[in-house]
N, C-alpha and C positions, 0 to 999 in steps of 0.2 A: 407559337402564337400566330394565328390567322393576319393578314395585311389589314382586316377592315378593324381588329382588335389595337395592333401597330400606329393604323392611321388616328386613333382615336389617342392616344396617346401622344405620339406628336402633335394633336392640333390641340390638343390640352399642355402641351409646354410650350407651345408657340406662344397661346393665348395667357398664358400667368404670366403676372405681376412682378411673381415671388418663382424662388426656385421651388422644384415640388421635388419630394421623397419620395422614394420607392412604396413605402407606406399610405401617401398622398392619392398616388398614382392607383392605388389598387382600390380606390373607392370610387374609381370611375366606372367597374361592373357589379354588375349583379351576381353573375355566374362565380364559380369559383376560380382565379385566377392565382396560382403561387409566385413567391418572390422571384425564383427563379427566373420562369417566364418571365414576369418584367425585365430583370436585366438583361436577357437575352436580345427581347423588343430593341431596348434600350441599345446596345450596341449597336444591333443591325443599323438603326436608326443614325447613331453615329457617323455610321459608315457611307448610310445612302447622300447623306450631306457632304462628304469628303470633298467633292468640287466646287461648292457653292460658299456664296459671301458670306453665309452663316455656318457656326457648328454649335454641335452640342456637348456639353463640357459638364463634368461631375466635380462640384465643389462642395465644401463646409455642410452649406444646409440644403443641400442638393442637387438637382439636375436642372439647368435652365441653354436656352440658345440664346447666342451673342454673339458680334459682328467678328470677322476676323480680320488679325490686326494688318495686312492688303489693303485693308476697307478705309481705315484710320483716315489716311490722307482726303477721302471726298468728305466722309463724315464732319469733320473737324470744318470743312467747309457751312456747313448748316449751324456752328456756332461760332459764330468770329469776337465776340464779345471778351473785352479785354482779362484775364484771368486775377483772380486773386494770388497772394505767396505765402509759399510756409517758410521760414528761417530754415537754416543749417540747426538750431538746439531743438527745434521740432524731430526734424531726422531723424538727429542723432539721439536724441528721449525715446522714441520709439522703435528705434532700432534695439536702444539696453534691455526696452521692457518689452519685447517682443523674443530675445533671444533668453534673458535671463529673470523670466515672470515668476513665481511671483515676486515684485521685488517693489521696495520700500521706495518713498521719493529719496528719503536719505541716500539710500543706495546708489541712485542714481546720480545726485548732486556729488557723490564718492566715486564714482566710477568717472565722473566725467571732469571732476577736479572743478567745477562751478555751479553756481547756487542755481537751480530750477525754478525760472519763474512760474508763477501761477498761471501767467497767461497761457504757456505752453502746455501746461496738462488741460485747461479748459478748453486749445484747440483741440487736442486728442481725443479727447472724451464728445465735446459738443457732434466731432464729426465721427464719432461711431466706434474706434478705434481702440481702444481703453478702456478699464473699468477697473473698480473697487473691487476684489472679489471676498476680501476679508480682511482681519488685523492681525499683525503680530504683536504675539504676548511679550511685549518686552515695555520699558519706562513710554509713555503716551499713548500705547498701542497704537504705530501709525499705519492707515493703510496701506493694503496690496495692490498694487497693480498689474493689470495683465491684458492681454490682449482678448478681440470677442470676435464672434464666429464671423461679422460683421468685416471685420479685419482681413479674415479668411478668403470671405467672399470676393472683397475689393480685390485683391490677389490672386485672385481665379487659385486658390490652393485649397485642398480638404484638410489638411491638419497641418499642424504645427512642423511636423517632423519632415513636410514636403519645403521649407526652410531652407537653404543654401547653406556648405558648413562652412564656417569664416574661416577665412587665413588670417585674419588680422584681429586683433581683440580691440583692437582700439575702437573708440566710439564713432569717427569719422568712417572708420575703415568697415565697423558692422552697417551705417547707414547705407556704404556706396553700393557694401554686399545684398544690401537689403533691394536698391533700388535697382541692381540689376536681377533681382529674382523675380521683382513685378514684371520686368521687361520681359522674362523668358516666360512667362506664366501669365501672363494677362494678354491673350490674343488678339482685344477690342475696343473699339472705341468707349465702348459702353463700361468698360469696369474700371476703375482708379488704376491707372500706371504711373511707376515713375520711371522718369526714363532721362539720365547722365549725360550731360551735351559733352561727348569726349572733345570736340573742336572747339568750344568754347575760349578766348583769348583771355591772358592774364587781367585779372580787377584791380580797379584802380578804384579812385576816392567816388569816382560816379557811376562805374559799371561794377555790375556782380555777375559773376558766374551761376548760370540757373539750372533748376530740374525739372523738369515738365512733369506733372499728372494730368491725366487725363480724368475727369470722373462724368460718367454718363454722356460721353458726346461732349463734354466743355474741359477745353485745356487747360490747369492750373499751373502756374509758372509757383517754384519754390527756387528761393534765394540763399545761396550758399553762403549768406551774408548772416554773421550772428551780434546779438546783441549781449555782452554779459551780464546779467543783474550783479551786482555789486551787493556782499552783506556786508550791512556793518554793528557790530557786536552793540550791544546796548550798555550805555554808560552805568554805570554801578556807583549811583550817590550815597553812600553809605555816611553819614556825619557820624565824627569820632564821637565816642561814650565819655562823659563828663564822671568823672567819678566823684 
């Protein structure tokens, strides 16, 4: 592929919103252009950025450029605005159902030995993370859970299987794996990281131990701090039969 063909493709993933496809990418000519050639463009392009504050990176729903994670530190200067927190049972919910999808909430309140609040699937879900993708046929048919491309994306990963393989099954143990996979995978300011304050000092009754994300330029502090929901079984007023 010719440089003026090249340039016109870089300054079309400069300018998107959105990652663009290979697919995307080929309706920027007229002439006939095969997939080939694009990926080839594509690399080059890769390569010619190697020195600079940006690169370009092939995730999930395609190919977009974003800051590299060098950058982090000034960025993060352009949003000083105090961050919101996700709990420790955020994590660790989406660490079960990110490793072992599809999978029931049952499942999860079973793997994790405590009841899953509501609130913690409506964080996951409201911020992109999760979804329904079906039901299992069993007494209530209750939904599936799983993770979306969305998920992917925030992780600068293209599929599931680019995942870290856990040493630890435990629930705590698949979060930290989790949150050190965003670290090695997410080069930028700009895409959701989380990232394990290993110096952080032991929690007491007023301090928690935190995990940064990062999402678009603004850093979220999560709190290693969990809440249990508490269930308690419903009384069964059954009055004796008079016979």
């Amino acid at each position: 592929m010719d440089d003026h063909n090249k340039r016109v493709i870089e300054t079309a993933l400069l300018c998107a919103q959105e990652p663009l496809t290979v697919a995307d990418l080929s309706r920027l000519f007229i002439e006939d252009i095969t997939t080939s050639d694009i990926d080839e463009a594509l690399i080059e392009i890769q390569r010619n950025w190697d020195d600079k504050g940006m690169e370009l990176v092939h995730i999930a729903t395609g190919w977009r450029f974003q800051s590299r994670l060098s950058m982090r530190e000034y960025l993060d200067r352009l949003t000083p605005e105090k961050p919101p927190k996700y709990s420790r049972a955020v994590m660790e919910t989406l660490a079960i159902i990110a490793y072992r999808q599809p999978v029931t909430r049952g499942e999860i309140e079973e793997i994790r030995g405590v009841a899953v609040s509501s609130n913690v699937m409506k964080q996951l879900e409201d911020r992109g993370w999760v979804e329904v993708i079906g039901h299992k046929e069993t007494i209530g048919r209750p939904g599936l859970y799983a993770t979306t491309k969305q998920f992917l994306d925030d992780l600068s990963l293209t599929n599931l299987q680019s995942l870290p393989i856990l040493e630890d099954a435990a629930p705590m143990a698949a979060a930290a794996q989790l949150g050190q996979a965003v670290m090695e995978f997410d080069p930028s300011a700009t895409v959701e990281t989380v990232i394990i304050d290993a110096d952080a000092q032991e929690v007491n009754e007023t301090e928690v131990e935190v995990v940064e994300i990062v999402v678009e330029e603004t850093t979220i502090e999560i709190a290693e701090e969990e809440t249990i929901e508490e269930v308690t079984p419903e009384s069964e007023n059954n009055p004796d039969e008079t016979k």
